[in-house]
N, C-alpha and C positions, 0 to 999 in steps of 0.2 A: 435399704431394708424396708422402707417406706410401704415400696410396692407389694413387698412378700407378705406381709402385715394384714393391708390389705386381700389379697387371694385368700390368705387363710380365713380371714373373716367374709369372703364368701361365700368360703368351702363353708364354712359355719352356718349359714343361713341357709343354702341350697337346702342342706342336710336336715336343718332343722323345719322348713319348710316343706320338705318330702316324709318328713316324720309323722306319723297317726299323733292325733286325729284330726290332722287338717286335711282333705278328703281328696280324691286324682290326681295328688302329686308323688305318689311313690315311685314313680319312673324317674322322677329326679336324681334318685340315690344312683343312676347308671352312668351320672357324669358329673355328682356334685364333689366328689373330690380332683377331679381336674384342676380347678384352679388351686389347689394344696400341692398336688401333684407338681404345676406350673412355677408355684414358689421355690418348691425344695431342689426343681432342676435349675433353676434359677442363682440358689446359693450354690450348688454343689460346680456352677459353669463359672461363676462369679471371681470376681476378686476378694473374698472375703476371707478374715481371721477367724478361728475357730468354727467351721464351717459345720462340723454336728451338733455343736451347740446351739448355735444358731436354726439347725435344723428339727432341734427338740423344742424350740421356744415353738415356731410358727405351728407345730404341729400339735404342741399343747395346745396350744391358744384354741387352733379348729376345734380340737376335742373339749375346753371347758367350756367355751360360748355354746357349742351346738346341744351339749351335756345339760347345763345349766337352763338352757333355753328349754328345752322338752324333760326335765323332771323337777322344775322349779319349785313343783307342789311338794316335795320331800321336804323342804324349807317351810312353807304354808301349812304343811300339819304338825311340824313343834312347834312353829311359833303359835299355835294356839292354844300351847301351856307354859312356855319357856319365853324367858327376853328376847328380842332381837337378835340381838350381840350371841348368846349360848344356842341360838337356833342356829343361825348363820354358820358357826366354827363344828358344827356337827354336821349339817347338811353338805358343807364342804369336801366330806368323806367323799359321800356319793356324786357330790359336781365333780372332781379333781380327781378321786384314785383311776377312775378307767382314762380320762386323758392324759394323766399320767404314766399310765399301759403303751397307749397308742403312739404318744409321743417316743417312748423307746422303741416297740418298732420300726419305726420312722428312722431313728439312730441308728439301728442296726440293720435296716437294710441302706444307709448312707456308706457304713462299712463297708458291707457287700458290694456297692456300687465302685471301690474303691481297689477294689482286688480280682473283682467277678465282670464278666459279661452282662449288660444292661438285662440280658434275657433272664438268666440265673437270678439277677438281684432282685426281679420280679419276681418271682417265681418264690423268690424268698422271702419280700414283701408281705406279700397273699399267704403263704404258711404261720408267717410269724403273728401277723394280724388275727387266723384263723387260733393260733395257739395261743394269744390273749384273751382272745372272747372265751374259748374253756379253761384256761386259769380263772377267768374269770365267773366262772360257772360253779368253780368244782373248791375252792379255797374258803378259807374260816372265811372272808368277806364276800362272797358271792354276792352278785348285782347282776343278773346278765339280761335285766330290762333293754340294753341299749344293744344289745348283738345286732347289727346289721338285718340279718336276715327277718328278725322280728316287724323292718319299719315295712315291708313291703304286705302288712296284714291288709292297708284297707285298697289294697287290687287283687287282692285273696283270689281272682279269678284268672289272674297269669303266673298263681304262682302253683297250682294244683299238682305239680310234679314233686312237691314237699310230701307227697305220700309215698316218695323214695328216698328222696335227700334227706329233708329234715330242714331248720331253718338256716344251718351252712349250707346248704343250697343256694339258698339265697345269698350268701356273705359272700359266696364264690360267683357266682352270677356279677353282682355292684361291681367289686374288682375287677374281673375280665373287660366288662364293659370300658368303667372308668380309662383302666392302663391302656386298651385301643383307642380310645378316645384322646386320650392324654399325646399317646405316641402320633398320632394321626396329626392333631393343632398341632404340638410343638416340631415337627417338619415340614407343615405348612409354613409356619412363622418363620423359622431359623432357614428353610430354602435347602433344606435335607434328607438325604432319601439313604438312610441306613436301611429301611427298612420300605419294600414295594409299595407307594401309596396306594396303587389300586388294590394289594392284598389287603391292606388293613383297611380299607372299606366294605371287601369282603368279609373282612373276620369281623367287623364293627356289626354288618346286618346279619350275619350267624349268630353270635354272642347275643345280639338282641331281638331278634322275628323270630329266629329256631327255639327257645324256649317259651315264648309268651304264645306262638302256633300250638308249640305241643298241650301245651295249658290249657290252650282253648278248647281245644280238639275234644281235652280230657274233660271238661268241665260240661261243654254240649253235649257230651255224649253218656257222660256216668250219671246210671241208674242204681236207686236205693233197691235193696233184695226187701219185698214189703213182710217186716215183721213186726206186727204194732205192737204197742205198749202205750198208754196213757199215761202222762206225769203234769203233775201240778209242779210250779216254782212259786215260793211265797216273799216278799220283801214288806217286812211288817214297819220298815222306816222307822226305826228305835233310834234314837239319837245315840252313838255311841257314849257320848261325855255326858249322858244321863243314865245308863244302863242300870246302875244300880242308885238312882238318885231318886227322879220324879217318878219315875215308875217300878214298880216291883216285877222281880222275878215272876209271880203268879199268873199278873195283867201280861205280861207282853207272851207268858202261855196261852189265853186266854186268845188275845190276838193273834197270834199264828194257827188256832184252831179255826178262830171266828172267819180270817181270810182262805184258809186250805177249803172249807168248806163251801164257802161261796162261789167255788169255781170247778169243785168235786164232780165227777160222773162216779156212778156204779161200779165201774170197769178200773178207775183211778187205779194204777196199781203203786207209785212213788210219790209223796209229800215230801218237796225237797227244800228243807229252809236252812236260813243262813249260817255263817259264821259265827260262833260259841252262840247258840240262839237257848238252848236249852242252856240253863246256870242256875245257882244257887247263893244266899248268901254265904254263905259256910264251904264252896263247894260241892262238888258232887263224886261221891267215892265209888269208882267202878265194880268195887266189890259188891257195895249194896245198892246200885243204880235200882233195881226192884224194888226197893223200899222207897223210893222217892215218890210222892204225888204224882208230878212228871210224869215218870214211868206210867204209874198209874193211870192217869189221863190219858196220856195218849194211847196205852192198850184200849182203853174204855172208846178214845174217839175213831179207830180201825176200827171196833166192829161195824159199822156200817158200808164198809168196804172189803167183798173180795179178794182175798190177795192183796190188800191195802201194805202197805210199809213207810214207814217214815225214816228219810235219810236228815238229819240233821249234824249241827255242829254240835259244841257240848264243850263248858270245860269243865274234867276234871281231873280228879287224881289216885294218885297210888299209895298206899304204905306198907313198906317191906320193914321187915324185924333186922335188917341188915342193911348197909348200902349198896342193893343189887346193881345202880348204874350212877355214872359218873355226875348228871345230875339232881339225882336223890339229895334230900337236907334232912339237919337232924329236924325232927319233929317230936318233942317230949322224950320218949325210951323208943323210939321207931326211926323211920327216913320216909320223908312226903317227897314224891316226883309230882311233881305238874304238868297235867298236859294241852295245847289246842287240839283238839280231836275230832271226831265227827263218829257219829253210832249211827245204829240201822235197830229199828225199834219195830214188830210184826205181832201178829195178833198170838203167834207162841211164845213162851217163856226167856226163848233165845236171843239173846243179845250180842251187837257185835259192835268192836271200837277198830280205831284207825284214829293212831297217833300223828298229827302231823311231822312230817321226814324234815322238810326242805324249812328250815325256822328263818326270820329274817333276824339276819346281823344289827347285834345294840336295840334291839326291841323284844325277840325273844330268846335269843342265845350270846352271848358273850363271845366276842371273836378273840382270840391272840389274848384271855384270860386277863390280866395284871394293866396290859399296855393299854387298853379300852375301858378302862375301870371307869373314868368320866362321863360315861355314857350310863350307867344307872339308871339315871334318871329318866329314861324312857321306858324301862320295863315297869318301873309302877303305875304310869300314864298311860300304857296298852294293854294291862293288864295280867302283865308277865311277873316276873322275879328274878330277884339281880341274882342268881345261880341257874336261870334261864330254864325253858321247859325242858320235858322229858320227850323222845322221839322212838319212833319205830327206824328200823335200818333200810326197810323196805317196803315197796307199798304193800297193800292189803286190799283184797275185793270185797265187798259187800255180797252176801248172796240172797235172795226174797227165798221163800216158801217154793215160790213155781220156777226155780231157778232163773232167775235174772238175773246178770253180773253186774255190778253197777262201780263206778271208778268214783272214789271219795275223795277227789281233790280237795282241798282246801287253799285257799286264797294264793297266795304267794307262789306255790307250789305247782300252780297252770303256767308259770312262763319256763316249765323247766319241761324244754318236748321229751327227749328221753324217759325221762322219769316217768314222765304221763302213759309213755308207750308200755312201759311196765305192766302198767296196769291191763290194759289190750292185751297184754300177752299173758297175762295171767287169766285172761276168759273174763275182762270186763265187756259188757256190749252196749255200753255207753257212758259216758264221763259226766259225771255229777258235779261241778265248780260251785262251794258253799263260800263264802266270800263276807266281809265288811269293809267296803269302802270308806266308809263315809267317814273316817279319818281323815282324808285327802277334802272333805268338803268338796264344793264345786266345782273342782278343776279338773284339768285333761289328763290325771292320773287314772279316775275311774275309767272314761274313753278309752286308752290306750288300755285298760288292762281287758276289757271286754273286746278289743281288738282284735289280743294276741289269743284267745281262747278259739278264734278261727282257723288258726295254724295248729291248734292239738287236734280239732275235726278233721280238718284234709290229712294231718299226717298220720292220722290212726282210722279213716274214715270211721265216725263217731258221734253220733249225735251230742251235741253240748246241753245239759240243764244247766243253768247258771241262776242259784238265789245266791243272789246280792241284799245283807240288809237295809239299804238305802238305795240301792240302784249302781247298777242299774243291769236288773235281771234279764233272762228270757231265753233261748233257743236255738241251737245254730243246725243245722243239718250238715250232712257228709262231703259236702262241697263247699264248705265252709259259712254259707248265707247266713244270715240274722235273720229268721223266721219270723220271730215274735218277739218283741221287749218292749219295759214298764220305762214309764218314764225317771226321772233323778229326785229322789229327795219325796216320794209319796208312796204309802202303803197300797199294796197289788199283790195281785195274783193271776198266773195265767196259769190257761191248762192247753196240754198239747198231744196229739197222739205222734209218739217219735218212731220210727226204724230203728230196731234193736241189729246189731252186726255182731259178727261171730268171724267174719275174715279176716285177716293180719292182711296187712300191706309190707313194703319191704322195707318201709323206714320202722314199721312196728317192730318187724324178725330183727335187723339190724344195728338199726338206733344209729347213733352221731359215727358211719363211717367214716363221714367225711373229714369230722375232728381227729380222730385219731389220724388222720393220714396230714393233717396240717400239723400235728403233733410232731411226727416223723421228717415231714419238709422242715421243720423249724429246726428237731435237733440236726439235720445235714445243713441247715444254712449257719449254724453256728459253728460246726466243724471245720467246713467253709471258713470261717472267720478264724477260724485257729491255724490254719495251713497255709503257709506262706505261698503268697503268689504273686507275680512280677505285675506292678502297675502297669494299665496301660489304659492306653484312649479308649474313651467310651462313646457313646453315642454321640 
């Protein structure tokens, strides 16, 4: 078992090594599960006892090392309030629950391999795989940072056909490759020919020319339709674990006017700053958002701007004389909801919010209630509450004065493409990402999340603004490039005149077809598994 051990762990490193934000190796992912692959035909051909067991250690293993290795930083931003020891057993969630996932489909397509045709069992592999990553998307612990298809952001230019697929595109793409590649060495090695070697050389450079040609094709060839719009992105580098410490609520107002302005045109029509940038000590109550300075202020600082509008984040909150929703608390003789939001502030009276939907697990919403109770302790560290915020069901566009649709992402919320396509289809014509890193500090957390904000451009063709309060902001245009961005960790501002769009793509009309159809493969592979069938020789 020595050798499997090994494979897995260089299934682990490939993987991790083809992972953003370490830069031209995403083609990796088209054969770094081979040697995983390698092992588990290994056990399954073997003389060995408990052969799925064994088959779930090797395949955990690939998925904690490769896990742990590319979000390490999940661990690096508790322990910079928590011990060691309580960071460690909490980051754990997120190292372990998805290789935990992956390691049972590994299980369950050993099944399959055990009753089924090696082709079938593939085929069931690839679904069951695809039906973890949206469990994993869609469940009280959502995490779907690590979906396969996310790691191929930084050659965002062979993947441009994500403006039909989506980023299962991609997760089916890695597979295909892999399992030809896999089947191809292990009949080279073994001196076997189930299967035509020279077809699967064929299906290896199909599976890998045929879509990285069409990418390119797409990428040389696609033109922006020119509808300008000017937008400023501000990153006023506010330490988050001073927010409401060394500097006031007022000053770091002050600052986000003092940077929007330094980089302002006439024409400016969006000021788009970060994550909860607008606050309060006390809060700030939607109802009376007009009575705040803030408010105040920033009408006062639009008038020197046309059609000026200011997209920011904002926390606040609600009070209903009832418990309108499930996370309303009492507050005196009323119920306080709390929310991360984002508003759109215009030189008319009109105000508009956007509750954050997509909340992160044990930070702003309580997963599985009772069973996660331990976890507390990070909603007061980020600045949530242990009854966790309040959310909208769905997104919400922003509208300006001169009709401009603008998409009010908020941080967490860009790695979820569907969701984001919501927004497109609702008459956004460009995606707004207001964001705080700077939790994660210096690590390849922020990287990778400015990454994946290039896969919501190609798949809604959409220009990206991205204020990041610490970095790292800036721009992506419809072919997914990083036009412009600030550096990490220092106050900026850039301005940009973007291509506003108005056409849907078909992953925008569609969304995650491709999941729901690995949804479908998954439940036939388990029926599969319930229908008796006669063993017999495999590959």
């Amino acid at each position: 078992m020595k050798q499997n051990y090994l494979l897995a762990l260089l299934s682990a490193f490939m993987l991790w090594l083809a992972w953003p934000p370490v830069p031209y190796t995403g083609l990796l992912l088209l054969v770094a599960f081979v040697p995983l692959l390698v092992a588990v035909e290994n056990i399954i051909r073997g003389n060995y006892s408990k052969k799925g067991t064994k088959i779930f250690q090797v395949s955990f293993l690939t998925g904690l090392v490769w896990n742990t290795a590319s979000i390490y930083w999940v661990f690096n931003a508790m322990n910079a309030f928590l011990p060691a020891v309580v960071s460690l057993g909490i980051a754990l969630i997120p190292f372990a629950l998805a290789p935990l996932l992956m390691a049972l489909v590994f299980r369950l397509y050993y099944q399959l391999r055990k009753r089924r045709h090696i082709a079938i069992s593939f085929a069931g592999l690839v679904s069951l795989w695809i039906g973890y990553e949206y469990l994993h998307q869609s469940w009280g612990l959502a995490f779907p940072w690590m979906n396969l298809g996310n790691g191929l952001s930084n050659v965002h230019q062979l993947v441009q056909w994500y403006s039909i697929t989506g980023v299962y595109g991609g997760t089916l793409w890695i597979w295909l490759a892999n399992i030809f590649a896999f089947l191809y060495y292990w009949q080279y090695k073994e001196k076997v020919t189930a299967f035509s070697q020279k077809k699967l050389i064929i299906g290896i450079l199909t599976i890998v020319l045929l879509p990285i040609g069409i990418s390119l094709l797409q990428y040389s060839t696609y033109e922006e339709h020119i509808n300008p719009s000017e937008v400023v992105v501000v990153q006023p580098n506010i330490d988050p674990y001073q927010k409401f410490g060394s500097i006031t609520p007022e000053q770091q107002l002050d600052k986000l006017f003092e940077l929007s302005a330094s980089v302002a045109k006439p024409n400016t029509e969006f000021f788009l700053w970060p994550e909860t940038a607008i606050s309060d000590r006390n809060g700030i109550n939607e109802e009376d958002f007009r009575e705040y300075p803030a408010y105040e202020k920033s009408v006062s600082f639009l008038e020197k701007y046309h059609n000026g509008n200011i997209l920011s984040g904002i926390e606040s909150y609600l009070l209903y004389s009832d418990q309108k929703t499930l996370t309303a608390r009492p507050f005196g003789n009323k119920y306080l909801d709390s929310f991360n939001a984002a508003v759109l502030i215009d030189g008319s009276s009109k105000v508009q919010f956007y509750h954050k939907s997509k909340l992160v697990p044990g930070v702003e919403q309580m997963p599985f209630g009772r069973a996660l109770s331990f976890m507390k302790p990070l909603f007061e560290h980020f600045g949530g509450t242990t009854g966790g915020y309040g959310y909208d069901k769905e997104p919400s566009v922003f509208y300006s004065q001169s009709g401009i649709g603008a998409a009010p992402v908020i941080c967490y919320e860009s790695i979820w493409g569907e969701y984001v396509a919501q927004y497109t289809k609702k008459g956004a014509q460009f995606i707004a990402i207001v964001t705080n890193d700077g939790w994660w500090k210096n690590t390849s957390g922020k990287d990778q999340h400015l990454a994946y904000a290039k896969l919501r451009a190609i798949e809604n063709r959409r220009w990206v603004a991205r204020s990041a309060n610490t970095g790292i902001s800036g721009f992506i245009n419809q072919r997914g490039d990083i036009v412009q961005h600030t550096q990490w960790w220092v106050p900026a501002a850039l301005t940009q005149e973007i291509n506003l769009n108005e056409e849907l793509t078909i992953y925008t009309r569609y969304g995650d077809l491709l999941a729901y159809l690995g949804l479908l493969g998954s439940l036939v592979s388990v029926i599969l598994l319930l229908i008796p069938a006669p063993v017999r020789k495999k590959l």
